[in-house]
N, C-alpha and C positions, 0 to 999 in steps of 0.2 A: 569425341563422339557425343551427340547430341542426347541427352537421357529424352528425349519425346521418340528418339528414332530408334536406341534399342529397347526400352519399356514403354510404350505406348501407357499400357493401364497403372503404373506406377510411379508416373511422373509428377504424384502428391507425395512418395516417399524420400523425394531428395531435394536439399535445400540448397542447389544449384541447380542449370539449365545443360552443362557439358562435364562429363567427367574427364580427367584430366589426362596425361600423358601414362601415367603407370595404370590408371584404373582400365582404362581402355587396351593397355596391352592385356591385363589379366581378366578382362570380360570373359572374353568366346571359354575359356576355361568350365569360369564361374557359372554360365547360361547354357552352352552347347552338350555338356559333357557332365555324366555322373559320375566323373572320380573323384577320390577324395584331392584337395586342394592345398597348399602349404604357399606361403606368403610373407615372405620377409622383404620389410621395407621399410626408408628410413622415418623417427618420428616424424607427424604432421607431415606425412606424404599424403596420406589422403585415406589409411588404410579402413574408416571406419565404414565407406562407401561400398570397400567391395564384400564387407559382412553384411550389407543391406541387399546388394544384388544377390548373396546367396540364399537370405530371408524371402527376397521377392521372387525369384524361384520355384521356392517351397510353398511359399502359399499360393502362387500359381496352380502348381499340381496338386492344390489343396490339404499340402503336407503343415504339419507344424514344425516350429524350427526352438529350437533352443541356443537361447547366446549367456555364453561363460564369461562373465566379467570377473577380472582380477580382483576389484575391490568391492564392500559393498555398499559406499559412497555411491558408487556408480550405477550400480542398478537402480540404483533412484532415481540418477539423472537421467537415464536410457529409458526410464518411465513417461518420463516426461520429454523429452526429447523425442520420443519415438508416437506420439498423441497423432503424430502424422500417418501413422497404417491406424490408427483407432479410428481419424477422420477419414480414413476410405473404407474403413468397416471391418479392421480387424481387431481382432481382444489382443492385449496385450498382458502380461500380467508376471509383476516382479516376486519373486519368490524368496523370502530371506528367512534369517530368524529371528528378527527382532518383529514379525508380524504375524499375525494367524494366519493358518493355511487355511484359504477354503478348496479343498479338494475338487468340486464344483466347475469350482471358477477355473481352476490349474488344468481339468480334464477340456473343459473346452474352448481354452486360450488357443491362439495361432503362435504367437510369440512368448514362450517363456525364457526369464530374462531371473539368471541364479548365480551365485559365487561358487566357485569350485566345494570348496565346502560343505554347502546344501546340497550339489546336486551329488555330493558324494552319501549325503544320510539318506535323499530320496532315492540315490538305485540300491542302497543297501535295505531299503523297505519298500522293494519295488512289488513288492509278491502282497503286500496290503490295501486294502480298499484306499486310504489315503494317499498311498503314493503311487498308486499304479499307472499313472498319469506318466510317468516316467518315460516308460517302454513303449509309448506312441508318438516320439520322438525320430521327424524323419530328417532330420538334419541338422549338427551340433558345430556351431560357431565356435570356436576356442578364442577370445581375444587376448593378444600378448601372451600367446604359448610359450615365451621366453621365460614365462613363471615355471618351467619348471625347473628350470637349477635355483630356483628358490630352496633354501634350507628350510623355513619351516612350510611355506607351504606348497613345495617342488610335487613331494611323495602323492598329495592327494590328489590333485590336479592330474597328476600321471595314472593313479589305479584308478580314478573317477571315470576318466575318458575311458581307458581297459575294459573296464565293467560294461560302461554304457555301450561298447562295441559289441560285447557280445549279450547284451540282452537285444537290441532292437538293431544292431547295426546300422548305425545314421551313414546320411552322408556327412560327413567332417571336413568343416573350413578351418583350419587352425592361421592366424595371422601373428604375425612378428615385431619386435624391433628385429634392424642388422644384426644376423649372426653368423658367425664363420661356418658352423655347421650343419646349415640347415640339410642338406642331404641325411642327417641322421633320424631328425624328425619326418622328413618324407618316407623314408623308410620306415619309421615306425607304422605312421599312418597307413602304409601303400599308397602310397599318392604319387604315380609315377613321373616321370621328367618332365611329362608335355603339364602338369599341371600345378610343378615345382619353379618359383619365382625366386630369385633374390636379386631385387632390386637396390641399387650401391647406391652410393652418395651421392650421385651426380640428376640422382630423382627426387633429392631434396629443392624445395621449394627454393629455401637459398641456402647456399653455401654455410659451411662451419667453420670458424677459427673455434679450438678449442685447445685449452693449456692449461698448466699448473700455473700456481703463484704459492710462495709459501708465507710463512708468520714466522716472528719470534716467540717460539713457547719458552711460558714461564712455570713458576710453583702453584699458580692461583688458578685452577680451574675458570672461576669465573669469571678471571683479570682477563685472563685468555679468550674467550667469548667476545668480547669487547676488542679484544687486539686482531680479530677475523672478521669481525662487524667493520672498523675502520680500515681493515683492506679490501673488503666487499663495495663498499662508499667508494675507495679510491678507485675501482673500476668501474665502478658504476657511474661515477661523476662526469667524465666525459661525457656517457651517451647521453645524460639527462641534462647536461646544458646543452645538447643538439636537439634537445624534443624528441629524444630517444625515450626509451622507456627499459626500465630491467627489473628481472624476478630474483629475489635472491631465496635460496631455499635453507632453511633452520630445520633444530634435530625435533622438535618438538612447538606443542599450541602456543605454553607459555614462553616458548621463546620469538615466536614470532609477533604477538604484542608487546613485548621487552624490547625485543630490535627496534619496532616500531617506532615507539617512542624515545629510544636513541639516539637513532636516527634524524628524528623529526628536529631536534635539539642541536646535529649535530650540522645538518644541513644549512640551517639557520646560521649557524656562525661561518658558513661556508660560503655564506651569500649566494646560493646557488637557487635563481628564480625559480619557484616551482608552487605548486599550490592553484585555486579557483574560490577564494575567497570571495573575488567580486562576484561570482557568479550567482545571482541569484535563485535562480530554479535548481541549481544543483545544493545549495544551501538549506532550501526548504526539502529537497530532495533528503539530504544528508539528515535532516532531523528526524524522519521516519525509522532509522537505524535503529535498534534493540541494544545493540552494545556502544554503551557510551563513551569507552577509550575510540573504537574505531568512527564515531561520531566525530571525536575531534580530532582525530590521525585525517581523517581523508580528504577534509579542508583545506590540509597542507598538500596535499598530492602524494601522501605517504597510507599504503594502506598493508593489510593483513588478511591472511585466508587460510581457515584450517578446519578440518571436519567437525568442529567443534560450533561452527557458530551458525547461527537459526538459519536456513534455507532463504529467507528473503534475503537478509543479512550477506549470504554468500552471495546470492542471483547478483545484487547492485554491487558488490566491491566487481564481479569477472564487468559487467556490463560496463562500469566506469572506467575499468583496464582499457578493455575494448576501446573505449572513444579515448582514450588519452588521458582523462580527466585524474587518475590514479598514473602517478610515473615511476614511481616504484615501491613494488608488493613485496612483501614477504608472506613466506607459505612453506607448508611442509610440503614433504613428498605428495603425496595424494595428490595437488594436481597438477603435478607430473605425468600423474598415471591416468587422468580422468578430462578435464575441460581443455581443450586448444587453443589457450589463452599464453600466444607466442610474446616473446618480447626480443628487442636488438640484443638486448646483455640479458644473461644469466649467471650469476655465480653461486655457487655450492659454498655456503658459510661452514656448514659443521659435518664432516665424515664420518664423528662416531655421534651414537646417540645413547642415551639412556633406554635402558629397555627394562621393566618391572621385574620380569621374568627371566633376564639372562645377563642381569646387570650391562655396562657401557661396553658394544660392540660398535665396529664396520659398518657402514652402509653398504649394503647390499650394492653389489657393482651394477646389477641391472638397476637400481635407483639411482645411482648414478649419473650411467648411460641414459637412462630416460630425461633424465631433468634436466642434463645438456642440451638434449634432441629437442627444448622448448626455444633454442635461440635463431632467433629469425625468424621477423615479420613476411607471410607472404605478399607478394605486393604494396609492402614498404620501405624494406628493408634489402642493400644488395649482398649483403653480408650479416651472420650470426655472429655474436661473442658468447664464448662459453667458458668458465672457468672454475677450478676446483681450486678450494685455498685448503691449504692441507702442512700439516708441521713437515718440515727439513726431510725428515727420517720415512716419512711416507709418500713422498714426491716421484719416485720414479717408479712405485708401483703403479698412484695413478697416471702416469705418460704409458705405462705399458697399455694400459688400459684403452685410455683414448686412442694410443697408434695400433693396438690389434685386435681390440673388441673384445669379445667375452664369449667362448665355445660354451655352448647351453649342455651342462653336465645331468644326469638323473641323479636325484638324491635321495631313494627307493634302497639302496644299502643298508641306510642308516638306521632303518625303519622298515626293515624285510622282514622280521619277527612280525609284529604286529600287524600288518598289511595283508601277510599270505595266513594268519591267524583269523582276520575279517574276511577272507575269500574262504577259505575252510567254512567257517562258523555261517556264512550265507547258506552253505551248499553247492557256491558253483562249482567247489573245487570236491569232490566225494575220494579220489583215489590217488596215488604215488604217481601214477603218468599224467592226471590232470595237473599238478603243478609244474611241470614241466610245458604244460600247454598254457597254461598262465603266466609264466614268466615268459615265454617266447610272444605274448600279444604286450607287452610294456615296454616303455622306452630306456629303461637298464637294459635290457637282451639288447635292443639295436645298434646303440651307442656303444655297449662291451665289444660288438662285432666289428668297428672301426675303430676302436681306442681298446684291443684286447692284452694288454699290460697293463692298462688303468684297473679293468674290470674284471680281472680274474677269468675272462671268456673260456669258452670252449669246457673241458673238462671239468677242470677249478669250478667254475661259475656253477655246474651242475652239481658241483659235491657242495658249496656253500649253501647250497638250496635244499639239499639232502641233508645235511648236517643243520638247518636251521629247524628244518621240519623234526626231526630227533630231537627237538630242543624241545619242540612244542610238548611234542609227547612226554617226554620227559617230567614237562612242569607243570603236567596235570591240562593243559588248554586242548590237549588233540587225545582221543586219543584211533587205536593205529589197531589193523587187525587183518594180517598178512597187505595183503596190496590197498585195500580198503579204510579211509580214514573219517572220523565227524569229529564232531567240536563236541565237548565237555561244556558243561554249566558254565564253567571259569572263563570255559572260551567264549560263550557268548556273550556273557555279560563282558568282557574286555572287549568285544568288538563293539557291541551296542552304545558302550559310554566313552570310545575312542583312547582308549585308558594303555598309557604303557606299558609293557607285561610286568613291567618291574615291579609299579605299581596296584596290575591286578593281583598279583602275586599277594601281597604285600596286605590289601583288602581281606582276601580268603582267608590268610592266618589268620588276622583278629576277629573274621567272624567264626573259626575252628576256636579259638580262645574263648569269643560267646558262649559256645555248645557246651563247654565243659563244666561239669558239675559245680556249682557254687562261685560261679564266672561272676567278677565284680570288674568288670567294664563298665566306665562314666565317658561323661563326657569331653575332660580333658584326654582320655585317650584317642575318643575320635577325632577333636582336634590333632592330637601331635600327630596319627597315623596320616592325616591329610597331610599336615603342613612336611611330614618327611617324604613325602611323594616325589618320584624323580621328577617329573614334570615342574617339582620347585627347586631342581640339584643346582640351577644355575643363577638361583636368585644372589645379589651381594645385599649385606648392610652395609652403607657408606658410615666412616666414623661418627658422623652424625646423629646417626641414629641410634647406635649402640645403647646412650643412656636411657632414652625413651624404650627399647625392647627389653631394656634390665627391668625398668620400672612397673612395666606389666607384668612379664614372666617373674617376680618377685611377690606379687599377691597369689595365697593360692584361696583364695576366696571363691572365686568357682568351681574350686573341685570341689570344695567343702556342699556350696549351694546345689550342684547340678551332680552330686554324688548317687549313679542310680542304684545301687547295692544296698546304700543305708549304708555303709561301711564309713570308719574313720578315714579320713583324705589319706590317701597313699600316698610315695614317694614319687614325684615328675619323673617323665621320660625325658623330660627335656636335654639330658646330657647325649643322647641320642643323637640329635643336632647338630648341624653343622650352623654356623653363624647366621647364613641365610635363612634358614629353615626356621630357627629361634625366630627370625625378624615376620615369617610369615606364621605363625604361631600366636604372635603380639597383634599382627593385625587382626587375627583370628580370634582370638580373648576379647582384648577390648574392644574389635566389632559387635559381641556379641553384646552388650551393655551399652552402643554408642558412643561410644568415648577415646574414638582409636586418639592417639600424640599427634599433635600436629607435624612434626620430625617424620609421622608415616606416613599422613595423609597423601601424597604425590603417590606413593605407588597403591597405596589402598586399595582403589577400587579397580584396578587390574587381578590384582592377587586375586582382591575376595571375590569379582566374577568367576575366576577359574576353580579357585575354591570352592564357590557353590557348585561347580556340573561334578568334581571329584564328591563332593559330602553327597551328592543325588545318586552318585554310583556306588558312596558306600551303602547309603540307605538300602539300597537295591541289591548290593550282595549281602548284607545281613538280614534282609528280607527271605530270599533262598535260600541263605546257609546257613542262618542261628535262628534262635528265638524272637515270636513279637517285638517282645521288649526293645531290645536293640535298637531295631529298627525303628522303631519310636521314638527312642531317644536321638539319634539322630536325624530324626524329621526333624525335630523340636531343638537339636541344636543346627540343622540349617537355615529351620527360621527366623533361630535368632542372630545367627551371620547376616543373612539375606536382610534382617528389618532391624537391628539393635533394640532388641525389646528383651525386657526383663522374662525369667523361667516364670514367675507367681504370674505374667499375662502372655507369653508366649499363644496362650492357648485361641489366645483373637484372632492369629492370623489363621485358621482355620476356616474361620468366615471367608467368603467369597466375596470379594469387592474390599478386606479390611487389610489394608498394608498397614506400614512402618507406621506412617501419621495419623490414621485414623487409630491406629492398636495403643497407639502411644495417651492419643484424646481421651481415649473410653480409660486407659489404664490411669491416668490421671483424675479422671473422676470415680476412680472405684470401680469400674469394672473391667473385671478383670479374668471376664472366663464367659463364655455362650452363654452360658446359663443364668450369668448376671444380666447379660445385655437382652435375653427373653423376658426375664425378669424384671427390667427396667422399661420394658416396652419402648416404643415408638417416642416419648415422651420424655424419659429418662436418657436416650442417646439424644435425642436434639439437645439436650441439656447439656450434654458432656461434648456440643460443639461441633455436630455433622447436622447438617441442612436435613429438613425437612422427610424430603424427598429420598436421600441416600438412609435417612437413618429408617426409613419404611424398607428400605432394598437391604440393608444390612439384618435387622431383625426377623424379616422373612426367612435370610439365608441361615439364620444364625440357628432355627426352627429346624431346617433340612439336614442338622449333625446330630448324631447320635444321644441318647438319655438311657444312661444304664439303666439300670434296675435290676438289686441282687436280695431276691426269696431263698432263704434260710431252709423253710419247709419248716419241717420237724426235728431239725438242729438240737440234741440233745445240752444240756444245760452241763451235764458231769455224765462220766463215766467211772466204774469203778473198775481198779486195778486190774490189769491180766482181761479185761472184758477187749470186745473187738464188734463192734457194729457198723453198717455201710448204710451212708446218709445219703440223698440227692440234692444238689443247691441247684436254683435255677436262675440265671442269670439271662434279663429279658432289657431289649432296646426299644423304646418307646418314642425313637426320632426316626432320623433318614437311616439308611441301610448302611452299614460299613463290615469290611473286613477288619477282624478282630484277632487278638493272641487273647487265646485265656489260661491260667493259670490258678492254683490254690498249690499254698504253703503252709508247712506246721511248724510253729517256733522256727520260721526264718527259713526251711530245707522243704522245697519243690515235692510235692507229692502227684498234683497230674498237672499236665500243660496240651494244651493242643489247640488250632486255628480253625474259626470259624467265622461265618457272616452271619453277624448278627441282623435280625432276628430274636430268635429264643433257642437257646442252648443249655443243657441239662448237665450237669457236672456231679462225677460218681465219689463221694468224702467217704474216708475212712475213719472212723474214729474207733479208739485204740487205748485205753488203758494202758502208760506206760512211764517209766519210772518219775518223770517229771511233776510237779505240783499243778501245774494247769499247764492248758495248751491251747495255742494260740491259730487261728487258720483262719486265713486273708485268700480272697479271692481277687484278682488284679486281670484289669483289663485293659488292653493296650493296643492301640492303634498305630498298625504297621507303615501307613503310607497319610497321616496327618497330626497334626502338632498340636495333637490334644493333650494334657498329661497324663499319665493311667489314672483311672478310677480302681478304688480297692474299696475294702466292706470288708470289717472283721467281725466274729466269735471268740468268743475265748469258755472254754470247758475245764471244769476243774474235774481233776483225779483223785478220787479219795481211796 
């Protein structure tokens, strides 16, 4: 069917002139009829076409549409790729979190384009000025619905979509790879038969050969690498002395530059013509490249592609695929899931991968299945090869695989505590029959109702939902009052920071440990209470490592430094630990000073991201649950995870505009705290090596942070024995406005504490004739939510 003949006004949104044989069967669907839609088809059938027609639709009716990309690679690219509704005059606008939201912008987009993820934080902040944007959502694309038997991120994608049903009820296009049981997803959706597809193999572009091939595994992990790389070559080699072309996919970035260059070396002795060295414009083309391994890989006709490398960088390796000029890539997964850059051959080099956070697993069968689904040029190719190289011992799981697909399971079990914990703590769920009514809108209920032996259906299924909810109450997150239930402090804040209950749980103790009289909580404790977080229960140390995580965990030099009690270093938690936990522990110490082991560095900055949103959630439960202090002190030691900057200059990143490098410049020349960098003016930071201009922007900002200031009064000098008089100190902010903990102590033991926004605040001292020789009383001010250090101010009074 001709796109001029069924979209007349739309025929700038597609980058053909006829939609093909599946699109055209699933139009009148997508165009005619407001039901919800379900769509399984095989990869590079065409499926991205008929999420456009249901986009064009919507903004036909003037509706706006939301599209859920599995990855968020992708929504970059669907930014850019979609410039085509921007050029007929619609907004488009990518929502992630690696960007500021402008609310603005989001409320009167036509096209919002979000990772399950985001749109999971924006309906759970749908009721706020910023997110409200959410619930004017008239029609929600699901791309590769098949993510939801995704383990980690099955559960969101599943309660995201639930939620979003019943805040604004969209219409919902959900689209697929091949799955055996899509009727279960139609079900879930309502999307009744006449607008239920599953489209088979015989609507593939071209045809599949797909098969195992196995390897000889050795002892040597990395011998073995090599021993799957030369049986990747061996099938690959065919296609690429026909002017074929093949994608072979690896576990990881550094491994697909590694390949690379293997490769490149290995081909060569292979005599296997390949490369465009004479080519002149592709030569000068080539020099334009950022990364200078792939600069000299692509000359040969060997290239690489992984989320990792600069966006032009990517654009010319897909673009060079395209034309030939590249005959064989390697790449990770990602685009698999993302660019439709087919090739004759594909093989699958590595099965398992390394993962920071759950040490060496499986590939995900639906990664799999996807990166197969890439074999086979459409109109060039009459046939696809696909191949999974995989040890002896794993070979006929994957033939199970390739001969019966993969039944799309919900993985909302695993994860039903905290899920029906985040529907509680919203409010949409208020009472004991509303979870009942929540579980029946998600796709655990539909699926248990055809697979009711898997899922504990019927009965069972309502008592594990009853008995999980008993849980809640139980552990303080719910609580429960005859039929009627709300969420608990505990609850919310475990919903707000997506935080395991294990973990919330876990949080609350040590801010209850806070609270308690003469509580000498430092910093090495907030570190270990992170680093034991379930959320790390799956991390491994590889033996590698070990020596490097003794080496750190063996100085205890920052409990000594970051000691916030004044107390002598105490005895480590660290036998608490399991191996893992040590290993994230070590990244977390010697992040905080810059100097993680080079032995940790590969997993580092995975850890320490996840580690900073837990360290932000603990801030945030000892913000509600304990004293200032605390909370302070864990600003200031997420700062220094976040930036590797010393405690004596921690206090720079405070400034607005001053990270890691810049904290690091000024700390290197001596300043080493706002107050220096005010103090040094405009003049004295250009000095210490920020330009001009930035050090005018940081000095300003450096002005807008708070300048204690503590008046005494009439603070008596001595009191005599048995005598008892009440002083007032008044403690005044002469910068920007902050919320504050204040606090005064005599001889080291709390006399008043209480939070205020400074300002000027008045503090009631008692002074006391009592058996001691003098007496000492410190006023300490401490900021809850920035990485300032406390400011204190002492007296001291003698007793005669």
């Amino acid at each position: 069917m001709a796109v001029e003949d069924v979209l007349p006004k739309f025929t700038g949104a597609f980058p053909f002139e006829r939609f093909n044989e599946m699109q055209s069967a699933a139009l009148p669907a997508l165009l005619n009829r407001e039901d919800n839609v379900v769509v399984s088809a095989p990869t590079a059938s065409g499926k991205t076409a008929l999420a456009e027609l249901a986009i064009c639709k919507t903004l036909a009716e003037g509706g706006t549409a939301l599209f859920l990309a599995p990855l968020r690679a992708l929504t970059n690219e669907k930014e850019s790729e979609w410039e085509r509704f921007e050029e007929m005059g619609y907004s488009v606008y990518v929502v992630t979190g690696e960007r500021d939201l402008s609310p603005r912008r989001a409320e009167r987009a036509d096209i919002l384009v979000m990772t399950p993820e985001k749109a999971d934080s924006a309906t759970r902040k749908h009721d706020t000025p910023r997110y409200s944007f959410i619930t004017d959502v008239d029609c929600c694309v699901i791309d590769e619905v098949h993510l939801l038997d995704s383990d980690r991120r099955g559960a969101v994608l599943e309660v995201t979509v639930s939620r979003l049903r019943r805040l604004c009820d969209p219409r919902v296009v959900a689209l697929s790879a091949t799955m055996p049981n899509i009727d279960d997803v139609a079900d879930w959706l309502d999307a009744p038969s006449e607008t239920t597809f599953a489209f088979g193999d015989d609507y593939r572009p071209v045809p599949l050969n797909a098969d195992v091939k196995t390897y000889s595994h050795g002892e040597n992990a990395f011998a073995d690498k090599y021993r799957r790389l030369y049986r990747a070559l061996d099938l690959a080699e065919p296609h690429i002395r026909e002017e074929g072309q093949s994608l072979v996919f690896v576990s990881s970035r550094q491994d697909t530059v590694q390949a690379a260059k293997k490769a490149r070396d290995e081909l060569t002795q292979r005599d296997i013509p390949m490369g465009a060295r004479g080519d002149y414009d592709f030569h000068n083309d080539a020099a334009d490249l950022s990364n200078d391994t792939l600069r000299q890989s692509v000359l040969d006709g060997v290239g690489f592609h992984h989320a990792g490398l600069a966006r032009e960088d990517k654009n010319r390796v897909e673009q060079w695929f395209k034309e030939g000029k590249i005959q064989l890539l390697f790449s990770t997964s990602t685009l698999a899931w993302g660019v439709n850059l087919p090739a004759r051959c594909v093989v699958i080099r590595d099965t398992k991968l390394h993962d920071p956070l759950e040490g060496e697993v499986d590939m995900s069968p639906l990664d799999i299945l996807q990166m197969l689904g890439r074999a086979g040029r459409p109109g060039y190719d009459d046939l696809g090869y696909a191949w999974v190289v995989c040890d002896r011992s794993d070979a006929d799981k994957y033939r199970r695989l390739l001969r019966d697909g993969k039944e799309i399971e919900s993985r909302l079990a695993a994860e039903l505590d905290a899920h029906l914990n985040a529907e509680i703590a919203l409010g949409t769920i208020r009472d004991v029959d509303d979870v009942m009514d929540w579980l029946e809108t998600t796709f655990y209920y539909a699926r248990a109702q055809s697979a009711p032996a898997e899922y504990d259906a019927g009965s069972d299924l309502r008592e594990r939902v009853s008995r999980t909810l008993g849980e809640l109450v139980a552990d303080g997150f719910v609580e429960q009052d005859g039929l009627r239930i709300e969420s608990t402090r505990l609850g919310q804040l475990a919903s707000k920071f997506y935080l395991r209950l294990e973990t919330a749980r876990r949080f609350a103790d040590l801010a209850e440990r806070c609270s308690e009289d003469g509580a000498t909580v430092d910093a090495e404790d907030l570190l270990t209470t992170v680093a034991g977080a379930t959320e790390f229960d799956s991390v491994s140390a590889r033996s590698d490592e070990q020596d490097a995580v003794n080496a750190v965990l063996g100085s205890e030099a920052l409990r000594a430094s970051d000691n916030a009690s004044g107390d002598q270093p105490r005895a480590s938690q660290e036998s608490d630990l399991d191996a893992g936990q040590r290993k994230v522990l070590a990244i977390l110490r010697s992040g905080m000073t810059g100097t993680t082991p080079t032995e940790l560095k590969s997993d580092a900055w995975v850890i320490r991201q996840n580690a900073l949103r837990l360290l932000a959630a603990l801030r945030e439960f000892l913000d509600n649950l304990a004293p200032a202090r605390f909370a302070n002190l864990a600003c200031r030691v997420e700062a220094r995870v976040e930036h590797g900057i010393s405690e004596d200059a921690v206090g720079l990143t405070a400034i607005d505009g001053v990270g890691s490098g810049r904290a690091k410049k000024l700390a290197a020349d001596g300043l080493r705290s706002p107050a220096d960098v005010v103090a040094a003016g405009v003049s004295g930071v250009v000095a210490a090596g920020l330009s001009e201009g930035v050090a005018e922007q940081v000095v300003s900002n450096a002005r807008d942070l708070p300048v204690v200031v503590v008046d005494w009064g009439k603070f008596p000098e001595s009191v005599a024995t048995g005598d008892h008089e009440m002083r007032e100190v008044t403690v005044a902010n002469n910068g920007g406005g902050a919320r504050a903990g204040l606090r005064v102590t005599v001889n080291g033991r709390e006399m008043t504490a209480k939070p205020s926004y400074l300002g000027q605040s008045t503090l009631p001292v008692a002074v006391f004739g009592a058996d001691a020789d003098e007496l000492e009383y410190t006023v300490e001010v401490t900021f809850p939510n920035r990485p300032l250090p406390p400011v204190t101010a002492s007296r001291t009074v003698d007793v005669r």
